[in-house]
Wavefront OBJ file of the C-alpha trace (Angstrom):
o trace
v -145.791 45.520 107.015
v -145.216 49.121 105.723
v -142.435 49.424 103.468
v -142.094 52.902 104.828
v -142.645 52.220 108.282
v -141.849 49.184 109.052
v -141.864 49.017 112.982
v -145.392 50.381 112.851
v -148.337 48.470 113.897
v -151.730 48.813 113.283
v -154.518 48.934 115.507
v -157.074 46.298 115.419
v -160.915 46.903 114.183
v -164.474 46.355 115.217
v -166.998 46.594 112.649
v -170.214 48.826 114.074
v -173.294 49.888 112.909
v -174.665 53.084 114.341
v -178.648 53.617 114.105
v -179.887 56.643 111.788
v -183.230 58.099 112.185
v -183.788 58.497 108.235
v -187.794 59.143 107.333
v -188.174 58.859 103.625
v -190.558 59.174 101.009
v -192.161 55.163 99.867
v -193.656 57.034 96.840
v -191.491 60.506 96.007
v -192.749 59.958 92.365
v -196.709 60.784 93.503
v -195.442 62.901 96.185
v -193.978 64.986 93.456
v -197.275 64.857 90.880
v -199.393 66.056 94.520
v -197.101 69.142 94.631
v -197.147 70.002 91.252
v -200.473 70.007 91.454
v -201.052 71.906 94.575
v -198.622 74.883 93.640
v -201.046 75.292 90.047
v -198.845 73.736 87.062
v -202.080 73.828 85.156
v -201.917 77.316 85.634
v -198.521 78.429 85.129
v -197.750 76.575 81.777
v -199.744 77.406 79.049
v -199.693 74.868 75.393
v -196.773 76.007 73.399
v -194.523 77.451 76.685
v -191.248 76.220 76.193
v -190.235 75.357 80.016
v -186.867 75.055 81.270
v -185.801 72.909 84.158
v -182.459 72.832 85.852
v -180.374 69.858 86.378
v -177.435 69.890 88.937
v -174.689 67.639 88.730
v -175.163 66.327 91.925
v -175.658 62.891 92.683
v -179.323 63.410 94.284
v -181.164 60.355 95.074
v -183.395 59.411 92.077
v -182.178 62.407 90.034
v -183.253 61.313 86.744
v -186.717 59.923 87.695
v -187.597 63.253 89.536
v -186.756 65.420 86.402
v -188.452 62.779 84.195
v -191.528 63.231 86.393
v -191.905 67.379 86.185
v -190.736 66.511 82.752
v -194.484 64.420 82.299
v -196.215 66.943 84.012
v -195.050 69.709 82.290
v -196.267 67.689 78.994
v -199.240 66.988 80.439
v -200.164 70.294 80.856
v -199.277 71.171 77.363
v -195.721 72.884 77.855
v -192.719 71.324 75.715
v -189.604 71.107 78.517
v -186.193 71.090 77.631
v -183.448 70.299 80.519
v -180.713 72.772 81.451
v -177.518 72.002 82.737
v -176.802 73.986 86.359
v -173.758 73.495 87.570
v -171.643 76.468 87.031
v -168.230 75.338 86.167
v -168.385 71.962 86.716
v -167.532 69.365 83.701
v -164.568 71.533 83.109
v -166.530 74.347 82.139
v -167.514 73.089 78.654
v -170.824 72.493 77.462
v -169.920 68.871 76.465
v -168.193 68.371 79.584
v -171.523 68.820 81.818
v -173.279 66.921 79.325
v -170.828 63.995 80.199
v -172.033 64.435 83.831
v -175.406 64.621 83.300
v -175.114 61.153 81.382
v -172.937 59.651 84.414
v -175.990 60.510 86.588
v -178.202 58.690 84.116
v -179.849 61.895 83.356
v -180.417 61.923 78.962
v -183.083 62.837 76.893
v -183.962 59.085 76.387
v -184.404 58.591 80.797
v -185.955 62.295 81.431
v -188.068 62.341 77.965
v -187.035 66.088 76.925
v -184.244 67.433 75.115
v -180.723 68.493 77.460
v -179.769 71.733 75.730
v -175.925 72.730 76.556
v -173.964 75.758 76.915
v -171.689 78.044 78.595
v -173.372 80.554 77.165
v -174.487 83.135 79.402
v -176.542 87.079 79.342
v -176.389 89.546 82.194
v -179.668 89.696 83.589
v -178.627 92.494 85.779
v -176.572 94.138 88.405
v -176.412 93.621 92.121
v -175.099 95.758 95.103
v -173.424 98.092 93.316
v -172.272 97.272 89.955
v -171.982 93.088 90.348
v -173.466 91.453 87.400
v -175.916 88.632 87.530
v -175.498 86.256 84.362
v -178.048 83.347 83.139
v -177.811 80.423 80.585
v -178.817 81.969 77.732
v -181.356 78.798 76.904
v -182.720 80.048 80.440
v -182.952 83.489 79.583
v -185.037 82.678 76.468
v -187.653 80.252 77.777
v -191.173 81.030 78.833
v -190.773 79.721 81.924
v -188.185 77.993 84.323
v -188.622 75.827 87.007
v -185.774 75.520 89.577
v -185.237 71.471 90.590
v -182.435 70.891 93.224
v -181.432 69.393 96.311
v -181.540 71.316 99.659
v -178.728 70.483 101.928
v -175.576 72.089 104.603
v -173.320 73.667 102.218
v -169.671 72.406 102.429
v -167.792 75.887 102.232
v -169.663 78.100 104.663
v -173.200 78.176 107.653
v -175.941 80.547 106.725
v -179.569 80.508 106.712
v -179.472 79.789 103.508
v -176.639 77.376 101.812
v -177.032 75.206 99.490
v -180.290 74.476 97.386
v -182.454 76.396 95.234
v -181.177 80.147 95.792
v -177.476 78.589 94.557
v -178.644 77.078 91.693
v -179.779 79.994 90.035
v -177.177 82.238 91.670
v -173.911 79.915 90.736
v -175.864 76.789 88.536
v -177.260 78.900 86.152
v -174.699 81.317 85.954
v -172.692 78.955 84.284
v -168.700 79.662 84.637
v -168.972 83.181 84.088
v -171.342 83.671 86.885
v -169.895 81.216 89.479
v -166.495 82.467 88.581
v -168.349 85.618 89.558
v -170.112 84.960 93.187
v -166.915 82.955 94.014
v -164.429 85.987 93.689
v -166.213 87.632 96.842
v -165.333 84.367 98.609
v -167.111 84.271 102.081
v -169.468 87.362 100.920
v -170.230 85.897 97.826
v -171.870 82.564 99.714
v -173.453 84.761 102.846
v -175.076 87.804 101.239
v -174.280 87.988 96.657
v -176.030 84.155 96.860
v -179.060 85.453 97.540
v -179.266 89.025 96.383
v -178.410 87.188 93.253
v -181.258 84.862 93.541
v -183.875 87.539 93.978
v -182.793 89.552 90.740
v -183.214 86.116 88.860
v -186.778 85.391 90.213
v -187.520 89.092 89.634
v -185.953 89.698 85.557
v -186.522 85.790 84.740
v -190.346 83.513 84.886
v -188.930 81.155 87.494
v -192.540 79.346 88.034
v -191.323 77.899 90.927
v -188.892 75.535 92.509
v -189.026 72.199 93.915
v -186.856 71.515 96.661
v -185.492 67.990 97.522
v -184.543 66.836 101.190
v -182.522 63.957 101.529
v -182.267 61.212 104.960
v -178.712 60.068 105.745
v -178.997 57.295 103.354
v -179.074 59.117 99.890
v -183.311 58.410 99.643
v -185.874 61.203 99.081
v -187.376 62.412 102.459
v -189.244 65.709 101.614
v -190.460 66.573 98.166
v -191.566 70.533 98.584
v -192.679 72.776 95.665
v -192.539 76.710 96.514
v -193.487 79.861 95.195
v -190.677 82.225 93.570
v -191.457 84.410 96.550
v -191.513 82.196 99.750
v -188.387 80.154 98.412
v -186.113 81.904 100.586
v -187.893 81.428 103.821
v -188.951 77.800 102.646
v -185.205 77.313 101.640
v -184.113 78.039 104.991
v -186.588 76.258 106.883
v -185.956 73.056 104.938
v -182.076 73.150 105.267
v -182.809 72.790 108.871
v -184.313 69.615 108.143
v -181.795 68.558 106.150
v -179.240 69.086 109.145
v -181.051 67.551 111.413
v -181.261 64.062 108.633
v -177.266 64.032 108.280
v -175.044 61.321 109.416
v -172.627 62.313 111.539
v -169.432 60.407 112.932
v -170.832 59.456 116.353
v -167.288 60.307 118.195
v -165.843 63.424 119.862
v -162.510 62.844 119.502
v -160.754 60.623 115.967
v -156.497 60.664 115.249
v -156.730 59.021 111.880
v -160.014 58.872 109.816
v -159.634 57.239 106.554
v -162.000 57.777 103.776
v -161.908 54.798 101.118
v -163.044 56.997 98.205
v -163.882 60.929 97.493
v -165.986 61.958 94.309
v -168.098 64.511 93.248
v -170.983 62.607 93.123
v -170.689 62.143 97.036
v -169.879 65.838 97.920
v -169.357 68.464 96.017
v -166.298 69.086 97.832
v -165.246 65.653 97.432
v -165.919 64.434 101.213
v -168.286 66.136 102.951
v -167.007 69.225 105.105
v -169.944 69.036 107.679
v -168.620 65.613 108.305
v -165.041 65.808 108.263
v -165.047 69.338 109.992
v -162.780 70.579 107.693
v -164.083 73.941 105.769
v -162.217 75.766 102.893
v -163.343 79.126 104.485
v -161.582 80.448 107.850
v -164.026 81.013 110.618
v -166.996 78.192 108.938
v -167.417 75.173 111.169
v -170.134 73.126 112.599
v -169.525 72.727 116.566
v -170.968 69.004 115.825
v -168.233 67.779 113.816
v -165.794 65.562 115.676
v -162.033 66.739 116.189
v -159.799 64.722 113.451
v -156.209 65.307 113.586
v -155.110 63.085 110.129
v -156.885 62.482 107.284
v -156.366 59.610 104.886
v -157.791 59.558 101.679
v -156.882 56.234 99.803
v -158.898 56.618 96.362
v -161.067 58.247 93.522
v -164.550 57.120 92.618
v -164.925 56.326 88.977
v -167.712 59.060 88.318
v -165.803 61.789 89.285
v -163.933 61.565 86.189
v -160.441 62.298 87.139
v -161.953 66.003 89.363
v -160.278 65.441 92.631
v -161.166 68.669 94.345
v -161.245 68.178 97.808
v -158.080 65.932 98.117
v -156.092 69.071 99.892
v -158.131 68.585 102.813
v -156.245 65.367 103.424
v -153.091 64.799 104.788
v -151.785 61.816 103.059
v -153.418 59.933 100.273
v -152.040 57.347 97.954
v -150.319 56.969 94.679
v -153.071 55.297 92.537
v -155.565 58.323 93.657
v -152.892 61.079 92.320
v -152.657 58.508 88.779
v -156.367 59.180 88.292
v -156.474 62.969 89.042
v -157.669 65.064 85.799
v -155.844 68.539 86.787
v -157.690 70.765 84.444
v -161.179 69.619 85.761
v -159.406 69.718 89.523
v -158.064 72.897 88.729
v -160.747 74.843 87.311
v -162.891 73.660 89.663
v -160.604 75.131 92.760
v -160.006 78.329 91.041
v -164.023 79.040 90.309
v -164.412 78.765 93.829
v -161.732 80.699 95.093
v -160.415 78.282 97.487
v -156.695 76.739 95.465
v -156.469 74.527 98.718
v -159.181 72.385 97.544
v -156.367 71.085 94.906
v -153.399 70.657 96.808
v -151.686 67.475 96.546
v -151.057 66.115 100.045
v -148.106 63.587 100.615
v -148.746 60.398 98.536
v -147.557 57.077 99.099
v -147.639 53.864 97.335
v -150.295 51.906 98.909
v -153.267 52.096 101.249
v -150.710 50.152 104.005
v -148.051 52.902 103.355
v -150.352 56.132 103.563
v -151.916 54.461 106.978
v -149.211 53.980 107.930
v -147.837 57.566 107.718
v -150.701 58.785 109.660
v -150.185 56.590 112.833
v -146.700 57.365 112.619
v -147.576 61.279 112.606
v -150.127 60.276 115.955
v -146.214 60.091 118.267
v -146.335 59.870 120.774
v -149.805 57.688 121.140
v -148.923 54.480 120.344
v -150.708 53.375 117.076
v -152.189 50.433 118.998
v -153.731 52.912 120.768
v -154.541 55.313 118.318
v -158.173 56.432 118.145
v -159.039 55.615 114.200
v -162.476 55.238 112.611
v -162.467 54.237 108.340
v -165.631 55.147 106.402
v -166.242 54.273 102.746
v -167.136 57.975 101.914
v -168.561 60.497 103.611
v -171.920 59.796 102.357
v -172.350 56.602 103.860
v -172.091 56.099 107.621
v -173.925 54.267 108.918
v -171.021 50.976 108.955
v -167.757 52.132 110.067
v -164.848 50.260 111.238
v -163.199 51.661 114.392
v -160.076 50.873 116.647
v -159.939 49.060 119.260
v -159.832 52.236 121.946
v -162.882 53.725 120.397
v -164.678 49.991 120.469
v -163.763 50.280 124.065
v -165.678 53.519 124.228
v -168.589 52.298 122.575
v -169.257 49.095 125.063
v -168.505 50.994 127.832
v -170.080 54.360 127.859
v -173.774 53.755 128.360
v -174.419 56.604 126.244
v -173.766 54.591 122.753
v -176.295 51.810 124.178
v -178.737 51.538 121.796
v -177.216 54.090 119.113
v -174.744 51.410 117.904
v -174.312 47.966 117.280
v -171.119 45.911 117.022
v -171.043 43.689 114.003
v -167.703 42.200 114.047
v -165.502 41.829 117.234
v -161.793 43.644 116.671
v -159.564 41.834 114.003
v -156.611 42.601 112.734
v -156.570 45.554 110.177
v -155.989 43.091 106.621
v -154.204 44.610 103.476
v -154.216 42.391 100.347
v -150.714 41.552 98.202
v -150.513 45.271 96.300
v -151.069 47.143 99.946
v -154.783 47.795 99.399
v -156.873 48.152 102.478
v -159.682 44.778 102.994
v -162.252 44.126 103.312
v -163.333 46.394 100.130
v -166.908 46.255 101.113
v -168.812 46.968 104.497
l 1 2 3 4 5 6 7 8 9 10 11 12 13 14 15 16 17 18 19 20 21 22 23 24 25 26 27 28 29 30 31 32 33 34 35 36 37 38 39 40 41 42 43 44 45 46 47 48 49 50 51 52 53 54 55 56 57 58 59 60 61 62 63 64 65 66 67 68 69 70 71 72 73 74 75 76 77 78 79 80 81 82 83 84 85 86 87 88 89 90 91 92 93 94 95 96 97 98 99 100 101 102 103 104 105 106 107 108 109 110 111 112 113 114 115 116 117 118 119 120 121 122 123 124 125 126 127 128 129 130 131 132 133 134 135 136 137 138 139 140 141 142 143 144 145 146 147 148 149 150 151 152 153 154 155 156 157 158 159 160 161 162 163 164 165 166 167 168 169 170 171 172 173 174 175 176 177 178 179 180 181 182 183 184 185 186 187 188 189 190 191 192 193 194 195 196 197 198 199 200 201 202 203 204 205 206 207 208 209 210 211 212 213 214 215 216 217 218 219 220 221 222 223 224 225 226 227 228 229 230 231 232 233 234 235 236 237 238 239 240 241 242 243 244 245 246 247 248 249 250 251 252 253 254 255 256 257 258 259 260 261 262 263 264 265 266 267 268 269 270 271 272 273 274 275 276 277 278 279 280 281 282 283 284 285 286 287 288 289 290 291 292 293 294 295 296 297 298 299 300 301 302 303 304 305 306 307 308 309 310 311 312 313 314 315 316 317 318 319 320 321 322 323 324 325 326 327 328 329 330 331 332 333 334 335 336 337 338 339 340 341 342 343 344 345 346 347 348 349 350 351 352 353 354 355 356 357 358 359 360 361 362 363 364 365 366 367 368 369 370 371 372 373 374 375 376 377 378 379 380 381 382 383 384 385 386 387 388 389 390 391 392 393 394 395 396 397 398 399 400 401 402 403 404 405 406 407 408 409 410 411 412 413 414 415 416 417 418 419 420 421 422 423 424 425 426 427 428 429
């Protein structure tokens, strides 16, 4: 029982697994060695060139054995690499600070074999569109070559043709603060059109030798492994984000009043829970027509590795007490002001346990009775493929012959189970 709502009751919950179409890559590490190869490493790098390569701080599938592996080519072929971070402001904008997340992603000079060289350094490079200046790591600016390595995926601020991937990780990545703080105070004409105008000075003034673009499948493993020329990587980008669209897990209903999400992080989104999921964009007018409708959303904790950065939380509606204890506001804040977007950061209402904040959002779904509320929990946004769901969407899926043989039912409906402090069970799916 609720503390705060006592008369409500909670809906009970099948556990279902829905089938993913996920292609992946049994070998990424050869895959990778093939393209090198193919694009002419041998010929780019030169003994002595001092080579940088980016390194994000997002949690991409095998992150430190990819970079370790253009790392040993790049040796190979005589050039001595050094790793850059490229994440903009992330880490709280301080060169220790994104050293601390490349280490939470396992990525050191011990597991990649190459020094990480750190700073918030940056040099304009410069000017786009009429006076808007284009800055670089400096480390960047200074090597004899630099080769782009990053994820291509939807974006979880704003739809284009091209989003995010390797045209953002020079634009905003290696731009450090200064130059994300930059693109992001256009807002929405930063992301459509400074992005890559951006991108195209950089591959112009800079020796970006190429870039090798990652697709992922829904469940966080290497699908496509792509290396591209500095000037086919916007229409490569663009083709390969469609791929990546059509690999993401998706909530397989129309229609949801309460979705909770166990845990946000960085490391899962970088807006904490993944926008093309939840539906929910910081930019007016950016949606995907494919997201379901979600009236309340309950957000009940913090992953570890996010270290306290809880942008994202504001597109939540309640959350709970023990997320806002773990909430680093200078890293959440910074964050949501380099991007523009102070909404990211907004508190919702908190409550004392998972029960409580559940609670709250079937009481906010009168005057459907919770019983009958329409509520689907996920453990993050990242993995979907187990869900629990409520009773009236169970319903759905045995009855409409359109979920046969997209989802399976794994446990019958139960009662929803909180243990003595409030918290939400079972903890694992």
């Amino acid at each position: 029982m609720s503390t705060w709502f006592p008369g409500i009751r909670f809906p009970r919950m099948a556990l279902i697994r829905q089938c993913i179409h996920s292609p992946k890559l049994d070998d990424f590490v050869s895959e990778i060695r093939r393209e090198l190869c193919r694009i002419g490493l041998a010929s780019k790098v030169k003994p002595g060139m001092r080579i940088a390569i980016t390194a994000g701080s997002r949690g991409v599938a095998y992150y430190p054995e990819i970079l370790a592996t253009v790392v040993d080519e790049v040796k190979r072929v005589g050039g001595i690499p050094f790793l850059i971070p490229a994440m903009g402001s992330h880490g709280g904008a301080t060169a220790e600070g994104q050293l601390e997340v490349l280490r939470e992603l396992g990525i050191t000079p011990d597991s990649v074999g190459a020094p990480i060289l750190s700073t918030m350094e940056v040099e304009e490079v410069g000017r786009i569109d009429g006076g808007i200046p284009v800055y670089v790591d400096k480390y960047a600016v200074k090597a004899d070559g630099i080769i782009v390595v990053g994820r291509v995926k939807p974006h979880t601020d704003f739809k284009d043709r091209i989003e995010s991937g390797l045209m953002k990780m020079m634009a905003v990545g290696l731009g450090k603060h200064k130059g994300a703080e930059t693109i992001h105070m256009y807002r929405s004409e930063g992301y459509h059109r400074l992005i890559p105008l951006a991108a195209k000075l950089i591959m112009e003034k800079l020796p970006i030798l190429f870039g090798l673009a990652i697709v992922e499948n829904a469940f966080h493993e290497i699908a496509v492994v792509k290396a591209i020329e500095p000037g086919d990587i916007e229409e490569e980008e663009a083709r390969l984000l469609e791929r990546a669209k059509e690999l993401l897990a998706r909530i397989p209903f129309k229609d949801i009043d309460v979705l909770i999400v166990d845990e946000i992080g960085k490391e899962i989104s970088g807006a904490g829970m993944d926008t093309n999921v939840v539906g929910r964009f910081w930019l007016p007018g950016e949606s995907d027509p494919r997201t379901p409708n979600i009236r309340f959303i309950v957000v009940l904790d913090l992953t570890e590795r996010s270290h306290g950065n809880a942008v994202g939380i504001g597109l939540a509606d309640i959350t709970t007490e023990k997320l806002v204890r773990k909430i680093d506001y200078r890293a959440t804040f910074i964050n949501a002001l380099t991007s523009g977007h102070t909404i990211t950061a907004k508190i919702p209402i908190f409550l004392p346990t998972d029960r409580d904040a559940i609670a709250a959002a079937l009481y906010l779904c009168r005057p459907i009775d919770p019983m009958e509320a329409k509520v689907v929990r996920i453990r993050n946004t990242l993995e979907l493929e187990r869900m629990w769901v409520s009773e009236s969407l169970y319903d759905i899926v045995v009855e409409d012959p359109t979920f046969k043989g997209r989802i399976q039912i794994l446990r019958e409906p139960e009662d929803m189970i909180f243990d003595d402090y409030g918290g939400i069970l079972p903890k694992h799916y």
